[in-house]
C-alpha positions in Angstrom: -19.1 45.8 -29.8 -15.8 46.3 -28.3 -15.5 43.0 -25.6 -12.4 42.8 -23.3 -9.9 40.1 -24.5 -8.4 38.3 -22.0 -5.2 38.7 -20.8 -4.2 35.8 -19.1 -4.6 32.6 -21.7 -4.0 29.0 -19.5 -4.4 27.7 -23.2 -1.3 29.1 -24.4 0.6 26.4 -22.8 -1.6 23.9 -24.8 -1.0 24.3 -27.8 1.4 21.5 -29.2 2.6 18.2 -28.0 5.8 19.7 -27.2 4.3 22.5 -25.3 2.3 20.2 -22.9 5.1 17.7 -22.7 7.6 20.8 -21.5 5.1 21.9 -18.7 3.7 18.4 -17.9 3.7 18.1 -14.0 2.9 14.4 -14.0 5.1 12.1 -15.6 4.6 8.2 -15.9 7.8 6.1 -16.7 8.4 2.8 -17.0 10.5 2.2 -13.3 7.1 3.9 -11.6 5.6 0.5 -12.6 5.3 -3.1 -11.4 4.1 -6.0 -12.2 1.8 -8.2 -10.6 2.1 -12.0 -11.6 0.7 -15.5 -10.9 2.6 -18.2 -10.8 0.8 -21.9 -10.3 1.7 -25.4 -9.5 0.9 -28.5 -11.5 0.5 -26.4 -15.1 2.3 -27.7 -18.1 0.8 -24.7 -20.0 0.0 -21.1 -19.0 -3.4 -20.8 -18.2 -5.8 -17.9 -19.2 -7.2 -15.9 -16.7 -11.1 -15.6 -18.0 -12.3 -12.1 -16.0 -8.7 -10.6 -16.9 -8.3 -11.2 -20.5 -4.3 -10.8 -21.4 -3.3 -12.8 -18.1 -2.5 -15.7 -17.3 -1.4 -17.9 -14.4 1.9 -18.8 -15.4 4.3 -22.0 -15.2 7.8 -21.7 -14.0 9.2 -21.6 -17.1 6.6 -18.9 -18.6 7.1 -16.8 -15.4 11.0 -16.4 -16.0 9.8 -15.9 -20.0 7.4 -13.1 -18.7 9.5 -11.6 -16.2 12.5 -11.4 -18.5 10.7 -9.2 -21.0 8.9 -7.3 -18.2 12.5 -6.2 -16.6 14.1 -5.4 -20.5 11.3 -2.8 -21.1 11.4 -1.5 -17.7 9.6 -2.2 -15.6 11.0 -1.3 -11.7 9.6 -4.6 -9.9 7.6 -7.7 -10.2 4.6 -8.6 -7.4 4.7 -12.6 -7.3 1.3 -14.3 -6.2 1.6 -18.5 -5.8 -1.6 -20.7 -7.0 -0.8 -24.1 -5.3 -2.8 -27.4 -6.1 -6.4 -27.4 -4.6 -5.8 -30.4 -3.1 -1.9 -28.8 -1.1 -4.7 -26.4 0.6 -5.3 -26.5 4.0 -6.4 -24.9 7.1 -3.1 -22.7 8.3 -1.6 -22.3 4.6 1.2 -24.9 4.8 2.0 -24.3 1.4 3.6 -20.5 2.0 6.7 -21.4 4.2 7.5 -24.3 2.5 10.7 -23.7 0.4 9.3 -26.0 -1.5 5.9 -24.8 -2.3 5.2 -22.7 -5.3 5.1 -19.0 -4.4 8.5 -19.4 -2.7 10.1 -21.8 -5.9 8.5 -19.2 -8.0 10.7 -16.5 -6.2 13.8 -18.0 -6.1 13.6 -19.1 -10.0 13.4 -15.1 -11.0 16.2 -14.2 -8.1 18.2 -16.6 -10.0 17.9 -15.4 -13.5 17.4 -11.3 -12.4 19.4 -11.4 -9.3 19.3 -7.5 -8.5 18.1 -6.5 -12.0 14.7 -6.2 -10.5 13.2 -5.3 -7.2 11.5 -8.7 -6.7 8.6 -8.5 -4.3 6.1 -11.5 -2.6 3.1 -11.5 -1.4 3.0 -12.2 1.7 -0.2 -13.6 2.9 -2.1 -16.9 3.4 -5.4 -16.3 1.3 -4.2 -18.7 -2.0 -3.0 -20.9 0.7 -5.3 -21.6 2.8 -8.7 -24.3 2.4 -10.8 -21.4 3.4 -9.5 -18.8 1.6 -9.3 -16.7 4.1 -5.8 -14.4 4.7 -5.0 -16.0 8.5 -5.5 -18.7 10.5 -9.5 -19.6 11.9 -10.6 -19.8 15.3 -12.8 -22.3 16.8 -15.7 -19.8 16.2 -14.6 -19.6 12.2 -13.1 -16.1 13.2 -9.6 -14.7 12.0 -7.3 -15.3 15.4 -5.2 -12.4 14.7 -2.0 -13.3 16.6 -1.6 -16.7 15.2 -1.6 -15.3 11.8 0.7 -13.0 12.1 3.0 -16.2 13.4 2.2 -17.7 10.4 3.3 -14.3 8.9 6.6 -14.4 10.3 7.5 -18.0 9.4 6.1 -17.2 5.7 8.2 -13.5 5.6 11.6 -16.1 6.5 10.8 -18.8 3.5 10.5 -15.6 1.3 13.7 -13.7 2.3 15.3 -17.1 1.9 14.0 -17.5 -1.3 15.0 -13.9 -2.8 12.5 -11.5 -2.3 14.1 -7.9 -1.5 10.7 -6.8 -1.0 7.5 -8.7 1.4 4.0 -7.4 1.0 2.1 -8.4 4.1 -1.5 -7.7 2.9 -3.8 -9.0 5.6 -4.2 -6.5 7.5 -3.9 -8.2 10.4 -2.9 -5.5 13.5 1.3 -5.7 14.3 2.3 -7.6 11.2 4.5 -5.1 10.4 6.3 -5.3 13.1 6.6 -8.8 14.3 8.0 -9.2 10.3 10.6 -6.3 10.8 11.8 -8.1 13.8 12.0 -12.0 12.8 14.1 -10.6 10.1 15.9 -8.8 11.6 16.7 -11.1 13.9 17.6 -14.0 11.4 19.9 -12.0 9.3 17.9 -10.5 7.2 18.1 -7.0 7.8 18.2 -6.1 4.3 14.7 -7.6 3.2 12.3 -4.6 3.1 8.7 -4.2 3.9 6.4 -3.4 1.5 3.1 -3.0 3.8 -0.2 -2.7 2.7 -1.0 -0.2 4.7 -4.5 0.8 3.4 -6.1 -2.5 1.8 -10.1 -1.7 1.6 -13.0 -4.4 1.5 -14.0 -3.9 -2.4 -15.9 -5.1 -4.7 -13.1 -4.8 -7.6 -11.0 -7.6 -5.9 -13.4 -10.2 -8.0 -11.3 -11.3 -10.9 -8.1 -12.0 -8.7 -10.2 -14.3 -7.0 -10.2 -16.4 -10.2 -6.8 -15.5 -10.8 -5.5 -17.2 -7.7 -7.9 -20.1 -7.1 -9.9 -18.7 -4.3 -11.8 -21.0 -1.8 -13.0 -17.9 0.5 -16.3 -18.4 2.3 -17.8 -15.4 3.5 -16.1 -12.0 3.3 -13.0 -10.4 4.9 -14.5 -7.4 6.1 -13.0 -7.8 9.5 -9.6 -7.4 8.4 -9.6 -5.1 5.5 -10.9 -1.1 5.5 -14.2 -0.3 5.4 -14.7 1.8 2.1 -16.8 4.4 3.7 -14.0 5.1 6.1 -10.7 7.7 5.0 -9.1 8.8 8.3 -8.6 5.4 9.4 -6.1 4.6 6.8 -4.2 7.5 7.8 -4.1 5.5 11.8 -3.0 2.4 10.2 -0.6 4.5 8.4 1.2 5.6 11.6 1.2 2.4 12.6 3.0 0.5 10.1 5.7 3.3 9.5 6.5 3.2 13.3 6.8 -0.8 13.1 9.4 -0.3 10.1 7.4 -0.3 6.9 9.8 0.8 4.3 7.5 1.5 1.5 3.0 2.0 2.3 0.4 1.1 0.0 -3.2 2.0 -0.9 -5.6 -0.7 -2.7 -7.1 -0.6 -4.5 -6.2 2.5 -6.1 -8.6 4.1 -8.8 -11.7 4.0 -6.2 -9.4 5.6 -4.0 -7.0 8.7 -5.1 -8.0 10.6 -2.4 -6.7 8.1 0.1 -3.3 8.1 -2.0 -3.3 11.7 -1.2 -4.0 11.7 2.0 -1.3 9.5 2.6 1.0 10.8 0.4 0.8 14.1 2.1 1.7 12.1 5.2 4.9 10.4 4.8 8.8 10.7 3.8 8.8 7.2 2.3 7.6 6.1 -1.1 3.9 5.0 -1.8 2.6 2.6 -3.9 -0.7 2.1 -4.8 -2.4 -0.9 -6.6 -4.2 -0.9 -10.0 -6.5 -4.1 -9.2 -8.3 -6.7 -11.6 -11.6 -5.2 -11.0 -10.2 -2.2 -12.8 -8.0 -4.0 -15.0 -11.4 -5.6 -16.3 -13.2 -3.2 -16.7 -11.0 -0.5 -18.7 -10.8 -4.0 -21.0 -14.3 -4.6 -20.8 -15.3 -1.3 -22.0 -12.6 -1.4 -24.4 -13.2 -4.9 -26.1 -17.3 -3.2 -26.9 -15.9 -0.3 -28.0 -16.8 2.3 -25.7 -13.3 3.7 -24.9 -9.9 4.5 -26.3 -8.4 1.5 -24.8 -4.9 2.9 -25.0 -5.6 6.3 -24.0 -8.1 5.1 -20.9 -5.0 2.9 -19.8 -2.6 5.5 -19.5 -5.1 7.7 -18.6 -5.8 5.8 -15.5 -2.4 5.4 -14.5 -1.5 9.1 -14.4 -4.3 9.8 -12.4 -2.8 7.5 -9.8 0.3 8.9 -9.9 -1.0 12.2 -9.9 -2.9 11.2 -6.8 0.5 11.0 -5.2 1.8 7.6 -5.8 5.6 7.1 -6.8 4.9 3.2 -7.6 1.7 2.0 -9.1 1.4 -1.8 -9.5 -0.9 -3.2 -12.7 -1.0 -5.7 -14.9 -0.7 -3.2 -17.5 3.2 -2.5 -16.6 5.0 -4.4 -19.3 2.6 -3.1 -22.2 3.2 0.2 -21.1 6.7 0.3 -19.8 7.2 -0.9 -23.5 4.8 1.5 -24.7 6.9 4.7 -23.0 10.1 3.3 -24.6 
């Protein structure tokens, strides 16, 4: 029977590693990553992190250990979370503008050993700090009172630039945050500490492990603050939003559940976008991995290309000094 061949072959440009490395459109390298860390108060010994297996919240000394090796294989940044003592909890957070307290002694410990070597970036929110666990400040009717937390915002965005941070990641979604940051630093001489804004931070079900991770105390939910995940368009309002209050760099989370929101706002912007690989993946890629139902290695980087594929130029996950080591 005499068949037409084709003429046109896609698999031609398959055929060898070197092939598919030459036309690769996606490449994943060790600076597009950062790393996401926990450091806690009162530990004499790192403590392991039971839903995230490979992580730990951190001592002071084990932090600077940890970022060290993160920053000589790579890595472009470090994410800094603070644990305090239950018992340094209370109602407004007091514990994140100390310059005493552990997030902001945890900051300036790594600006003192990396100075610039790193782009070192804080958290910047009140959920680890607060008795509630919530990320602001309550009402008398138990609801978030939006303007007093982003005061409490701008007072905690001060003790971080003081501390060392070049980078604050306001991540309550609270409305203006952005902006009433920008301008208190601004305005106190810090003009070169940039905004790292969660700009698209959904209500999801994969935030579980960090919960563990930082010592949560949240009662209820936080659905009032953060996305709704049935809802795409609004991210793309916040979005204009936080750029036109100063954001320098805009960030989906979590980020496998939602590529298409990287995309979206990734098709948006001029400035760089980050997107966050969260515990809830984390666990479950080494979940599946521990029973032997994936190529752990393979799913991880896997999962990470698909999310810079998706559009992102910086992906956070826990994953970044394995693989930053990993690429070479």
């Amino acid at each position: 029977m005499d068949i037409d061949r084709p003429v046109i072959r896609p698999r031609r440009l398959r055929t060898g590693p070197a092939m598919r490395r030459l036309v690769a459109q996606t490449s994943l390298e060790p600076r597009h990553l950062v790393l996401p860390m926990f450091v806690a108060d009162g530990l004499d010994e790192p403590r392991p992190i039971g839903s995230m297996p490979g992580v730990v919240q951190h001592t002071l000394d084990s932090l600077r250990t940890a970022a060290r090796e993160a920053v000589d294989a790579g890595v472009g940044g470090l994410m800094l979370f603070g644990v305090p003592k239950p018992e340094d909890k209370d109602a407004v957070g007091s514990g994140a503008d100390d310059d005493a307290g552990i997030l902001n002694r945890g900051l300036a410990a790594l600006r003192a050993d990396l100075g610039d070597d790193t782009v070192l970036m804080a958290d910047t929110c009140l959920d680890e700090f607060t008795d509630h666990g919530h990320c602001g400040v309550l009402d008398d009717h138990g609801v978030i009172d939006n303007d007093a937390t982003v005061d409490r915002y701008v007072s905690m965005s001060l003790a971080q630039a003081r501390a060392g941070a070049h980078l604050l990641g306001p991540s309550g979604m609270m409305d203006g945050q952005v902006g009433a940051m920008r301008q208190a630093l601004d305005l106190d001489g810090f003009t070169d500490t940039g905004i790292l804004a969660y700009t698209a931070k959904y209500s999801s079900a994969f935030y579980g492990p960090f919960r563990e991770a930082v010592g949560s105390s949240l009662h209820g939910d936080r659905k009032t603050y953060q996305q709704d995940p049935a809802n795409r368009s609004e991210a793309l309002r916040e979005l204009r939003l936080d750029l036109a209050e100063g954001a320098d760099i805009v960030m989906v989370k979590p980020a496998m559940s939602y590529v298409d929101i990287v995309r979206d706002v990734a098709n948006e912007v001029d400035v760089p976008v980050a997107a966050y690989q969260i515990s809830g993946e984390y666990a479950m890629i080494t979940a599946a991995a521990e029973r032997g139902w994936i190529d752990r290695d393979a799913a991880i980087l896997e999962s990470l290309t698909g999310i810079r594929r998706a559009g992102a130029d910086i992906v956070l996950t826990y994953w970044a000094t394995e693989v930053a080591q990993r690429l070479g």
